[in-house]
FIPAVO-405558 format. One record per residue (C-alpha): x, z, y. Coordinates in steps of 0.001 Angstrom, whole numbers, padded with zeros to 6 digits, always signed. Layout:
BEGIN
XZY;...
***
This chain:
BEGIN
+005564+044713+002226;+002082+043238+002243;-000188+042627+005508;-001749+046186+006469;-005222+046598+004982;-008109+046621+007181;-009515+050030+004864;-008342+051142+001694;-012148+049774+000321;-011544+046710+001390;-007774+046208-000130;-009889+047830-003485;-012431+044847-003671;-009454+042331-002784;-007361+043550-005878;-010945+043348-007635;-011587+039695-006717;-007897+038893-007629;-008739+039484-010888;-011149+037031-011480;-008673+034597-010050;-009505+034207-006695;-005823+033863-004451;-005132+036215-002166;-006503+034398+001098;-009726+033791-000877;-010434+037394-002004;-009458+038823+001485;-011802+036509+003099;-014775+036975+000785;-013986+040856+001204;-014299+040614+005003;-018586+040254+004701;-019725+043657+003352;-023034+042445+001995;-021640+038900-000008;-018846+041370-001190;-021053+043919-002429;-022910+040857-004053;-019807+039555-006256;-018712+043206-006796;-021736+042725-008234;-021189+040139-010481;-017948+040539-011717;-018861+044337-013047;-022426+043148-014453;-020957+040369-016394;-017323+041723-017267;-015799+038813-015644;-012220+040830-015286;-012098+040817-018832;-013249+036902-019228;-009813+035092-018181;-011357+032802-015695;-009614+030005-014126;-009108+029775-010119;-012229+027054-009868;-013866+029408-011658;-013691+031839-009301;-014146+030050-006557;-017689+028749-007733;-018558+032275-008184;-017523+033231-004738;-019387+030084-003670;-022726+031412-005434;-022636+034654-003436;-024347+033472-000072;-026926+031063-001586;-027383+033404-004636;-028161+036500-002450;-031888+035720-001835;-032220+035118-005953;-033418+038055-009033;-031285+038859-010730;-032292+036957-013890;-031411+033669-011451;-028382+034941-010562;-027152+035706-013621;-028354+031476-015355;-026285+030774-012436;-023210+032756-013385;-023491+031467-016827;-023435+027715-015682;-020528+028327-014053;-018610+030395-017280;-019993+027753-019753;-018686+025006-017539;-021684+022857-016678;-021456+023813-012773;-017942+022200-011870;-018884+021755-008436;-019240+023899-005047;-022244+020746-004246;-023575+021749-007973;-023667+025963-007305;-025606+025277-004217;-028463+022863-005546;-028391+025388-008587;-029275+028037-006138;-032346+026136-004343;-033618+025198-007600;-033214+028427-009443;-035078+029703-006111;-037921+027479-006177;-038461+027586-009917;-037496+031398-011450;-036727+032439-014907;-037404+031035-017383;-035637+028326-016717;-035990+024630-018377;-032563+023885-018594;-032799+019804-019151;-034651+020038-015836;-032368+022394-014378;-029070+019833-015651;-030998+016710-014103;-031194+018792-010660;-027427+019737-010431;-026275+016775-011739;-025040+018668-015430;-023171+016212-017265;-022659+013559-014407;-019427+011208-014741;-018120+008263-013594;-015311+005756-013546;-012985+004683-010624;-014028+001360-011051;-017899+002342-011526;-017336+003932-008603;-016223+001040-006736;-019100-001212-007864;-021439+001536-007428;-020908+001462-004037;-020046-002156-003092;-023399-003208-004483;-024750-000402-002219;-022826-001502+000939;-023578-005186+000579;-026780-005280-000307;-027908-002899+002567;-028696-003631+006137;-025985-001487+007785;-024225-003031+011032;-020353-002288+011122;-017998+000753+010801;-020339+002467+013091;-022825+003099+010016;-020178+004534+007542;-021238+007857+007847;-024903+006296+007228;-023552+004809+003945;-022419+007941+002529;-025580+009533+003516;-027176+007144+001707;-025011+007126-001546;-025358+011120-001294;-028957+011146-002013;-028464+009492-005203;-026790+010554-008431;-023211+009743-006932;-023642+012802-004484;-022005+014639-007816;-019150+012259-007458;-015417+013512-005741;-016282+013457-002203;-013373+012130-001044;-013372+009396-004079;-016810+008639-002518;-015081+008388+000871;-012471+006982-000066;-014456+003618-002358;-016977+003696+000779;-014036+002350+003142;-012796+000314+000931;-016153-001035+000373;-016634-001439+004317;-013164-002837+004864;-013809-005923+002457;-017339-006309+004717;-016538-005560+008032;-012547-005806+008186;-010592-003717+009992;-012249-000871+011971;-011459-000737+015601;-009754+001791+017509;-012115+004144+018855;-012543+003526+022702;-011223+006053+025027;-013983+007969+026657;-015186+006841+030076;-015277+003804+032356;-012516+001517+031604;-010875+000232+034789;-012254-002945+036104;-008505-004841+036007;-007703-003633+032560;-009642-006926+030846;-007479-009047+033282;-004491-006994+032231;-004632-008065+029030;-003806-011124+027570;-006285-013994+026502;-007584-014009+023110;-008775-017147+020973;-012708-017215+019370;-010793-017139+016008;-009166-013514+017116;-011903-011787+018974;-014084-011978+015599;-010868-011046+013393;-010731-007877+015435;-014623-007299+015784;-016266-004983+013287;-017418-008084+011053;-015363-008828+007880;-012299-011665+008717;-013785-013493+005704;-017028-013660+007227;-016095-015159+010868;-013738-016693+012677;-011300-019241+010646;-012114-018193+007369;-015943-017868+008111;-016186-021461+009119;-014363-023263+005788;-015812-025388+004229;-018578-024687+001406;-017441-025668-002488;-017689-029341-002909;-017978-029426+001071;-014492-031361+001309;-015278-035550+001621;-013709-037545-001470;-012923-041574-002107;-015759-041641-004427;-018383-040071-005263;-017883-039036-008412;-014556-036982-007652;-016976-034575-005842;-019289-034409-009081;-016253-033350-011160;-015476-031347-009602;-018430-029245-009111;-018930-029363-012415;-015402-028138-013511;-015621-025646-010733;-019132-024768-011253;-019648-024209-007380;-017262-021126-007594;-014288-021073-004705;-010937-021607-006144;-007637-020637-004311;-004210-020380-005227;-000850-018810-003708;+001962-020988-004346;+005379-019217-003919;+008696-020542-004369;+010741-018966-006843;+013736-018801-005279;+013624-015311-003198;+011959-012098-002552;+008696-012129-000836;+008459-010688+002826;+005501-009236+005245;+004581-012635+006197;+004019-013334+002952;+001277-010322+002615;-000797-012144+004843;-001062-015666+002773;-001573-013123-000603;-004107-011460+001495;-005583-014584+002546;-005709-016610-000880;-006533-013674-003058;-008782-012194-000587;-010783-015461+000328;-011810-015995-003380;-012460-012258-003987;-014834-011811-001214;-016517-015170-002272;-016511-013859-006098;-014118-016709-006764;-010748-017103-008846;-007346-017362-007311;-003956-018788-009036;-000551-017317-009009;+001507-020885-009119;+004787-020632-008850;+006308-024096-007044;+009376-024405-009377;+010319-027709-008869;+014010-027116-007671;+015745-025648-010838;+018763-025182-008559;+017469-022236-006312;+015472-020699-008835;+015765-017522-011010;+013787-015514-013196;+014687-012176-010763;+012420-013685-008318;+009544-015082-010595;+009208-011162-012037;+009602-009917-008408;+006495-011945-007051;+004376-011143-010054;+005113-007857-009516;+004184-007487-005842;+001300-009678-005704;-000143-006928-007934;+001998-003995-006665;-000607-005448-003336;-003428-004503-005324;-004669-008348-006988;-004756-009698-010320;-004054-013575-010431;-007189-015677-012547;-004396-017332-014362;-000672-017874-013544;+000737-021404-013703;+003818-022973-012378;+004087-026582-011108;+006046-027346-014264;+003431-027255-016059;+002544-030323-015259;+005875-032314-015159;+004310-034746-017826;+001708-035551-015595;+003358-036013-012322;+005836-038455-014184;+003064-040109-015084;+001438-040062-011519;+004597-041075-010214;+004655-044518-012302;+001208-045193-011553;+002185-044897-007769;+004571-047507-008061;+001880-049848-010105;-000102-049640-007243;+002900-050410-004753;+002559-047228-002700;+006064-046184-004246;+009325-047973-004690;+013096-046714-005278;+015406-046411-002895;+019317-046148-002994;+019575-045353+000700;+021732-042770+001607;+020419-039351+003908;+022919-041065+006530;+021047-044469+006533;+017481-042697+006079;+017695-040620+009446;+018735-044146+010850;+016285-045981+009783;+013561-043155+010991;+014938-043909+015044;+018171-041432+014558;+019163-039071+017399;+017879-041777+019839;+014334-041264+018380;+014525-045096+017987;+012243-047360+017429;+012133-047018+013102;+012853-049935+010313;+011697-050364+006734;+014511-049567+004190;+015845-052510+002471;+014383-051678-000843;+010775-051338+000298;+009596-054247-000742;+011444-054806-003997;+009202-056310-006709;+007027-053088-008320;+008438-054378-012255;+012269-053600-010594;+011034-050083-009176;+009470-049108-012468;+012542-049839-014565;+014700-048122-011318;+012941-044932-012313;+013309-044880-016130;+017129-045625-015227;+016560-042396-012367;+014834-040111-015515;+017303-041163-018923;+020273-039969-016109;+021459-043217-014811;+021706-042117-011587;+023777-039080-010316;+021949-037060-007291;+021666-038899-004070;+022213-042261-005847;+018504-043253-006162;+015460-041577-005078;+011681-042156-005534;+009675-042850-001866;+005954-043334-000849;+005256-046476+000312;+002865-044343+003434;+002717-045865+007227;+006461-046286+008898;+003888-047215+012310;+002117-043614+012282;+003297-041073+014736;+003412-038331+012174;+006373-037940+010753;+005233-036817+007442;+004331-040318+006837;+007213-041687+007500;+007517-042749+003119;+008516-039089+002111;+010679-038561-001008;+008727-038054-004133;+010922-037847-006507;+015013-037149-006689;+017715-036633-009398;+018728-033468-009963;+021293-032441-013136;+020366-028929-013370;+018439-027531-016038;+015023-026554-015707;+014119-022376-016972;+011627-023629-018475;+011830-027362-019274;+015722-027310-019782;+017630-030495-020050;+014407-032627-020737;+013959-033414-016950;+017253-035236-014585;+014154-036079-011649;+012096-033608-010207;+009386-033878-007661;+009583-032525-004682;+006915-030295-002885;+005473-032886-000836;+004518-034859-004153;+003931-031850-005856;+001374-029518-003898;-001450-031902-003953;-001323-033169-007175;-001276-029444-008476;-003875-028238-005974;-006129-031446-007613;-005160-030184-011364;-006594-026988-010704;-009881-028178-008714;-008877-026111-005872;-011603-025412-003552;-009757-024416-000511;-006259-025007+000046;-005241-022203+002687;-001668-022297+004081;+000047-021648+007309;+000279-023831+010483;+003339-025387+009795;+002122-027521+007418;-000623-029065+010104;+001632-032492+010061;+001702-032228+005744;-001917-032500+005711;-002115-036515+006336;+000543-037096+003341;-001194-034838+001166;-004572-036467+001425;-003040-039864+001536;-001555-039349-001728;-004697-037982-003646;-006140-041020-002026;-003667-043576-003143;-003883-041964-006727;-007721-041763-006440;-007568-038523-007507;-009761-035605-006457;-008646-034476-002754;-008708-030720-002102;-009087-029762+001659;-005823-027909+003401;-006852-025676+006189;-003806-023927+007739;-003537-020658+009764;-001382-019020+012045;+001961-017262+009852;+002622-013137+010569;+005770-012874+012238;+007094-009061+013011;+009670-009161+015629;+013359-007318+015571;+013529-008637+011803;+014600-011236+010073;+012992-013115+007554;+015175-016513+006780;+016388-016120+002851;+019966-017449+004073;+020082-015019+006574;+018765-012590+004490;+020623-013687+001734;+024103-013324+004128;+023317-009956+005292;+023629-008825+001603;+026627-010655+000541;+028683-009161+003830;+027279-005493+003571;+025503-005332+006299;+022046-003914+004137;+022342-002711+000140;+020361-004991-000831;+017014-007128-000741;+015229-004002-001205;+017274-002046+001493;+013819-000137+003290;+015666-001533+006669;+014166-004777+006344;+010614-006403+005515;+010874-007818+002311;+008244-006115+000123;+010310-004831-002359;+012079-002898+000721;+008928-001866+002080;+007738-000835-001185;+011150+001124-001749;+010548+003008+001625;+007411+003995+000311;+004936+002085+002259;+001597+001971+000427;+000498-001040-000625;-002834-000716+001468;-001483+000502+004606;-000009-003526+004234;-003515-004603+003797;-004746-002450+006320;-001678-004069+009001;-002457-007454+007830;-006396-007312+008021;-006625-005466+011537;-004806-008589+013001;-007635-011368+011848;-006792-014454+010860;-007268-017556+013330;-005198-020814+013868;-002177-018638+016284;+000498-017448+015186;+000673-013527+015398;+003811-012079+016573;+003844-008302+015757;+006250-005628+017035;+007385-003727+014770;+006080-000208+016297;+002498-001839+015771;+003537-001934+011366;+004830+001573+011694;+001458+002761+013429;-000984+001269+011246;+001397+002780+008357;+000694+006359+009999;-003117+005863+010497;-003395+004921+006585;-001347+007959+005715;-002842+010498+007543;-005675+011651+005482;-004247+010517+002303;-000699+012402+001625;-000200+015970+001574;+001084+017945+003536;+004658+020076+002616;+006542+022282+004689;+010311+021341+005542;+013292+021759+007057;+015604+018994+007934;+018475+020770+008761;+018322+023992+007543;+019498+027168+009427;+019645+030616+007719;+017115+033491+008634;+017025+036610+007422;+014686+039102+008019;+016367+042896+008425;+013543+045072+008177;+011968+043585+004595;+013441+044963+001399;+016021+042720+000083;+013119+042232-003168;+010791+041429-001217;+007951+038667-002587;+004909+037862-001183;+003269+034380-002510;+001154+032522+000192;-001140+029531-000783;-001509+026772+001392;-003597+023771+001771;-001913+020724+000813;-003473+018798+004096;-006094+020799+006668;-008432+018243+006437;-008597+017249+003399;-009515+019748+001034;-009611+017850-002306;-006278+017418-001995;-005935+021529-003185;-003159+023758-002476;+000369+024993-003196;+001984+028374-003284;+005143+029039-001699;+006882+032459-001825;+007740+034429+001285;+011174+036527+000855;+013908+038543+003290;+015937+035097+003392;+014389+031669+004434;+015465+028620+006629;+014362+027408+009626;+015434+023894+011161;+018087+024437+012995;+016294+022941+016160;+014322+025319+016058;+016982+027924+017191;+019119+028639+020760;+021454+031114+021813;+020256+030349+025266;+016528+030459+026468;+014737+028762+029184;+011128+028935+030667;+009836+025751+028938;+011265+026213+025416;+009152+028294+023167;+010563+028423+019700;+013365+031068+018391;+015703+032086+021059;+017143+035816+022194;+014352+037853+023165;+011515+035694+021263;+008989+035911+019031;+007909+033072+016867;+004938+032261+014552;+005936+030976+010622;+003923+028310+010085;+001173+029899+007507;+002542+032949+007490;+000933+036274+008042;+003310+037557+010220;+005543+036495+013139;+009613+037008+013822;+011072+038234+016378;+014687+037733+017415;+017420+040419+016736;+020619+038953+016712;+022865+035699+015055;+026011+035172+013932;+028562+032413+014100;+031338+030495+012328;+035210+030079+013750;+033836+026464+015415;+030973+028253+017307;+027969+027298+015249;+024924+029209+014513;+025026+029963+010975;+022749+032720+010646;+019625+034581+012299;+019051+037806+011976;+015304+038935+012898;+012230+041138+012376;+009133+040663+010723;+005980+041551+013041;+004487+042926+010032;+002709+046524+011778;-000364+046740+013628;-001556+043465+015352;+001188+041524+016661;+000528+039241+019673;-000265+035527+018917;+002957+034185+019079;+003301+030752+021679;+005066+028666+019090;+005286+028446+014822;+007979+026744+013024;+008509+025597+009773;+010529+027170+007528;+011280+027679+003563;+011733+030855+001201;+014876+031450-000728;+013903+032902-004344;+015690+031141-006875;+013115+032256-009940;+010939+029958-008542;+013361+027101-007868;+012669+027900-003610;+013667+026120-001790;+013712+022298-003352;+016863+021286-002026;+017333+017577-001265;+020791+015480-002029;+020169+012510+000550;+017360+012376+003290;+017625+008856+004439;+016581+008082+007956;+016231+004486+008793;+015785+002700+012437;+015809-000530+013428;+017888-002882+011777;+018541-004825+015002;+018826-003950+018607;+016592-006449+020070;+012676-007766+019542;+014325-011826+018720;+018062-011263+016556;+018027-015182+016295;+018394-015818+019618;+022178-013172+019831;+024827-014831+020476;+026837-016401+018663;+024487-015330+015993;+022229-012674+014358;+024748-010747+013001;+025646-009780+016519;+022565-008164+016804;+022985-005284+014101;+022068-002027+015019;+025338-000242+013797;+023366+002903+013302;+020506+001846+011832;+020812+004103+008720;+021186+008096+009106;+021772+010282+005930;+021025+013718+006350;+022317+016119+003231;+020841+019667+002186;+017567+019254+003759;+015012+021693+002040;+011266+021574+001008;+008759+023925-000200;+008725+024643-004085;+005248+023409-004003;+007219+019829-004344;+007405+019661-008116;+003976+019765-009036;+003115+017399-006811;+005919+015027-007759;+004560+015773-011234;+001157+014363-010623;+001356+011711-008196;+003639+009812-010397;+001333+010704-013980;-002014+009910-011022;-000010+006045-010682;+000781+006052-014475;-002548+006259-015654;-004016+004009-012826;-001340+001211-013597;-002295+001828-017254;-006219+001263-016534;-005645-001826-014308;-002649-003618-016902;-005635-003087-019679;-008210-004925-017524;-005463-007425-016581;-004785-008347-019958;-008538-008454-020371;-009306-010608-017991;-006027-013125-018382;-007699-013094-022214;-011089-014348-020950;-009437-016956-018568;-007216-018561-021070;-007885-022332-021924;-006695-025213-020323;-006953-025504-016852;-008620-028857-017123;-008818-031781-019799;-005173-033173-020369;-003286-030202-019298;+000007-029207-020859;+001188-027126-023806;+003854-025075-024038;+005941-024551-027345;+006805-021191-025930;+004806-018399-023510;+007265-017641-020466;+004254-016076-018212;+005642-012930-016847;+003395-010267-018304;+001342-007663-016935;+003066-004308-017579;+001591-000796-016054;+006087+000141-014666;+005259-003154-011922;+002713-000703-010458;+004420+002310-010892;+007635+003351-009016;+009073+006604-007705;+007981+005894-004210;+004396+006615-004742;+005575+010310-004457;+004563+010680-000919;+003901+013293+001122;+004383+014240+005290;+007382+016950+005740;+005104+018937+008505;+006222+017762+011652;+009562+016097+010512;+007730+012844+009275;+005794+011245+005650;+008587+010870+002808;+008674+009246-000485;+011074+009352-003285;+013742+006594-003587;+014268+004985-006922;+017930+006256-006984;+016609+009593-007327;+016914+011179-010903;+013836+013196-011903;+013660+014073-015669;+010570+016401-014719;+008491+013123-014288;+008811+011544-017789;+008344+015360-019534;+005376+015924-021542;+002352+017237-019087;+002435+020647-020929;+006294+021064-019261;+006066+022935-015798;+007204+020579-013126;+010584+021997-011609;+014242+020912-010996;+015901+019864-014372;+020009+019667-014975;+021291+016350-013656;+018123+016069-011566;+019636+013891-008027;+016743+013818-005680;+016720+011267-002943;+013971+010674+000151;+013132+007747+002495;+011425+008019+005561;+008657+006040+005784;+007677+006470+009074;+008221+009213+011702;+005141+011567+012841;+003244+010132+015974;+004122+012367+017837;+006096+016202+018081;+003548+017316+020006;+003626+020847+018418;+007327+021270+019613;+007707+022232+022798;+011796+021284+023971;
***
């Protein structure tokens, strides 16, 4: 049975506005006011609108028009109620300038001037959107975070006050995160005790302005690099080159290794590279550093491509070092004309010798150092036609044995290697090796600003010395601290060993911090971003904890996901005094806060589930959910429950609640709601789920490196919790439906602009560089942007879920016209991607 009725007139007008299309909770709250209810009794019976077939935004314009419609004539009214049936008002923001301008300028009404004033006809483009705004945000004067709700003043009192509000939001953010960084946590109110600042530990100048309100590309490290062309050169006309080849525009690149699966430290270099040359309105390269055919494979050249733009960038052009194996061979023989290389048939025994050994000794030349330059250049055509076998002769720089750095102690250029190359096959036996590699590549490609991590401090001396030697053009390495996140592990052997034993399923096993498994938990790509651009970038290394990731992750998804209700482990509930057809349908907002995210309806019947937490046979003073002798809210329900009775199986267990439904006169506000699900199979309720995955902590400790005797010893043996049969709102399906066609369409939009723009850039890199008989580029496809996991949503207060890719959905790949629901076959599978902040709401 349905709620009581305040008066039998007021049930009348809520059947009436029903009819027009208005949900329940709508019509019984725009019946509550008599005079705005007389008002669209009005409406609907002047204009027949029970016989029009409106649709539910529709109706809720029209309800919408009743309060700022009141004070019009009725001629007014009525334009208004026709913009709304003919479809030019689409907005609640449109019906309530249409209101103050049919107000202030009566019938008869100029309807171009009328369109121009409520914004008839206005549309516009995610990415118009985005510029729209960014031009907006950078060219004004604002001062930090603290003038974002300036900023959308502002935009509002232009033409993009008709955009989505929470698009406008939303590209406003984004639009101050790219200017400002990352905003800071809002400052508990009050004095802050006078020890706390000693309490915490000391921050470098690089830090403090990564975590101030200005943008990390603006200050700190990356604010003080270098201006285009500012890097000093041999001669002057390397730096005229390569202005002119560069045109004064910053160049970056991130140079991967093909030979395994990116991890979180690795978001921070693609953040770093791609972000340094976006905010500068540069170009960045994808180059992929494939110069050991032995480690490589094509798995991991697809997987990089695919994150770097699953991360939200779009390479300028994607090259790999290969590309220019003609011209390092040819570098490398022109190093040995000038005698700053030579071949050497020392073995990795005699070479750590020579370099001081375990003593740290004093160091001595190798005996082929100063053979004649004629013998080293014919050593190396022996070392490319496959003379040699690997470890029998290797190409060395002639650098500075006397230097204390050890990378110039004559580092390996070039070594024989018989494997063949995936994309040069059996033409090369010698390949270079990074250190001869990098800079030569970084030169090829006139890169402005060569950004890598700190380790590579001591490389820096080698790699200018060798542009130098070559009299090339020298790019300028800056290096900054790497992300580590501690309690993981992100070695590839170990990695790599963790897989082969068992211990994870895989690379993309959501325990660890790869990307792909962070992607396959269902962490979005920004909340990454977010992480990686709260922490600044400065010369330290930044050791996370873990907990820090997973509470960025719940910031980013708080006002973004919707909001379902679920049960985790589901206990039966059924109510005695409601007719065993009982059906009420209740709609819902999707998320409190968030309006435009819209609602779902979820039928209430006799039989639903509660989580089985949520239940005791015993009570106590400080537990407030469903026990003997309580009453408890349903969590957007109209009605509470009060406790009658349970029953049990032959173990014990609790496998059914009897109760009553408060559903007479007023009932008392209950102290506690729970969440719960409706059983009515017509409607597919409740979505049952095959495999909830629950995932903790892959190890037990902050360092696994340091167990003993190794990492392995380390494993948290229950790190991974299945839980079967837990249950979620029908509402599920639609939203399924069209968050995966929402990604679709986006990945769609962004391949065609990627194709566009990889179009535009093609052409040489510079004069001289290589062809290729054949295109092996990894293309752009929309699937690399699209996977099940951007299904998210937060199971209200359980935690935020996404769909794992084992799940099997045919509902997704139907035509749009097909209602979303469960289809045969169908195998549906969440992650956790993060638990709720806190359970605040449930009281233990």
């Amino acid at each position: 049975m349905a709620p009581k009725a305040d008066a039998p007139e007021t049930a009348e007008l809520v059947e009436l506005f029903k009819k027009i299309g208005l949900t329940q909770a709508k019509a019984a709250e725009a019946a509550k006011n008599p005079k705005s209810a007389g008002t669209l009794r009005g409406i609907i019976e002047s204009h027949d609108l029970v016989n029009k077939q409106l649709d539910d935004k529709q109706a809720v314009l029209l309800a919408a028009l009743v309060v700022p419609g009141s004070k019009l004539g009725e001629a007014e009214r009525s334009y208004a109620v026709d913009a709304i049936l003919d479809g030019r008002l689409k907005t609640t923001d449109q019906v309530s300038e249409a209101a103050k301008y049919l107000d202030a300028h009566p019938a008869p009404v100029n309807d171009a001037e009328f369109d121009q004033a409520c914004g008839v006809g206005f549309s516009i483009t995610a990415e118009e959107l985005a510029t729209r705004v960014k031009e907006y945000v950078t060219s004004s004067a604002l001062a930090g975070w603290n003038n974002l709700g300036q900023a959308i003043g502002g935009l509002k009192s232009t033409d993009l006050r008709w955009a989505s509000p929470l698009e406008l939001k939303n590209a406003v953010e984004a639009a101050f995160l790219e200017k400002f960084g990352a905003k800071e946590a809002a400052k508990p109110k009050g004095k802050e005790p006078k020890k706390a600042a000693a309490a915490k530990p000391a921050a470098s100048d690089e830090q403090a302005a990564a975590s101030s309100s200005r943008s990390v590309f603006q200050e700190g490290f990356l604010g003080h690099l270098h201006k285009v062309g500012g890097n000093p050169q041999i001669h002057p006309h390397l730096r005229e080159q390569h202005l002119a080849a560069t045109k004064g525009i910053v160049h970056t690149r991130f140079p991967p290794e093909p030979n395994g699966y990116l991890h979180i430290g690795h978001s921070k270099a693609i953040f770093v590279n791609f972000g340094y040359a976006a905010y500068h309105s540069g170009h960045c390269y994808l180059r992929f550093d494939d110069t050991n055919p032995e480690a490589e494979e094509g798995r991991y050249f697809e997987s990089i491509l695919e994150t770097v733009r699953w991360l939200g960038y779009e390479p300028w052009k994607i090259t790999y070092s290969s590309d220019y194996f003609d011209q390092l061979y040819e570098l490398a023989v022109e190093l040995i004309r000038r005698d700053k290389g030579y071949i050497c048939h020392c073995t990795a025994e005699e070479i750590f010798a020579n370099r001081g050994g375990e003593e740290r000794g004093p160091r001595k030349a190798c005996a082929h150092r100063t053979r004649p330059i004629e013998e080293s250049l014919a050593e190396f055509e022996k070392m490319r036609d496959g003379t040699y076998k690997p470890g029998e002769a290797i190409l060395r720089m002639k650098q500075d044995l006397e230097s204390g750095n050890t990378m110039m102690w004559d580092l390996v250029a070039y070594r024989v290697l018989n494997s063949p190359h995936h994309r040069t096959g059996a033409k090369w036996r010698i390949y270079p090796t990074y250190d001869f590699t990098h800079c030569l590549c970084d030169s090829f490609e006139n890169i402005t600003h060569s950004l890598c991590t700190t380790e590579f401090i001591a490389s820096r001396e080698s790699y200018e010395w060798l542009c130098d030697a070559l009299e090339v053009y020298k790019p300028r390495q800056s290096e900054y601290g790497r992300l580590n996140v501690t309690g993981t592990i992100m070695s590839k052997r170990k990695i790599l060993q963790l897989v082969k034993e068992g211990h994870v399923r895989d690379w993309d096993d959501p325990r660890m911090y790869t990307l792909i498994a962070l992607r396959r938990r269902g962490v979005p790509p920004g909340a990454i971003l977010s992480f990686v651009s709260s922490l600044g970038v400065s010369t330290s290394a930044t050791n996370i904890q873990a907990v820090r990731f997973e509470q960025t992750i719940r910031q980013y998804l708080e006002d973004v996901v919707p909001r379902l209700l679920m049960v985790l482990r589901p206990l039966k509930v059924t109510i005695e005094n409601l007719p065993e057809d009982f059906l009420l349908w209740l709609e819902k907002p999707l998320h409190s806060k968030v309006p435009e995210l819209g609602s779902s309806k979820v039928p209430l019947t006799r039989t639903l589930y509660i989580d089985e937490d949520d239940f005791r046979r015993e009570d106590s003073k400080d537990y407030f959910r469903l026990a003997p002798g309580k009453t408890v809210g349903l969590f957007q329900a109209p009605w509470p429950i009060t406790y009658v009775s349970h029953k049990t199986d032959a173990s014990g267990k609790v496998t059914e609640v009897i109760c009553r439904a408060e559903n007479e006169g007023a009932p008392k506000k209950p102290k506690a709601y729970v969440q719960w699900v409706a059983e009515h199979r017509a409607s597919g309720s409740p979505v049952v789920v095959h495999e909830t995955r629950i995932f903790h902590q892959l190890f037990k400790s902050e360092n696994p490196a340091a167990a003993v005797p190794d990492f392995l010893a380390d494993i948290n043996p229950d790190s991974l919790e299945i839980v079967k049969g837990a249950m979620v709102e029908v509402g599920f399906w639609r939203l399924a439906k069209k968050a995966f066609a929402d990604a679709k369409a986006e990945s769609t939009q962004r391949t065609n602009a990627a194709l566009k723009a990889t179009a535009e850039a093609s052409g040489p890199v510079v004069k001289g560089a290589p062809t290729h008989e054949h295109d092996d580029t990894p293309k752009a496809t929309s699937e690399q942007l699209v996977g099940k996991e951007c299904i998210r949503f937060q199971g209200l207060r359980v935690a935020y879920f996404a769909v794992d890719k084992d799940s099997k959905l045919a509902t997704l790949e139907e035509a749009e016209s097909i209602e979303a629901g469960r289809r045969e076959g169908d195998y549906l599978v969440l992650n956790r991607i993060v638990s709720l902040k806190e359970d605040s709401g449930k009281s233990t």
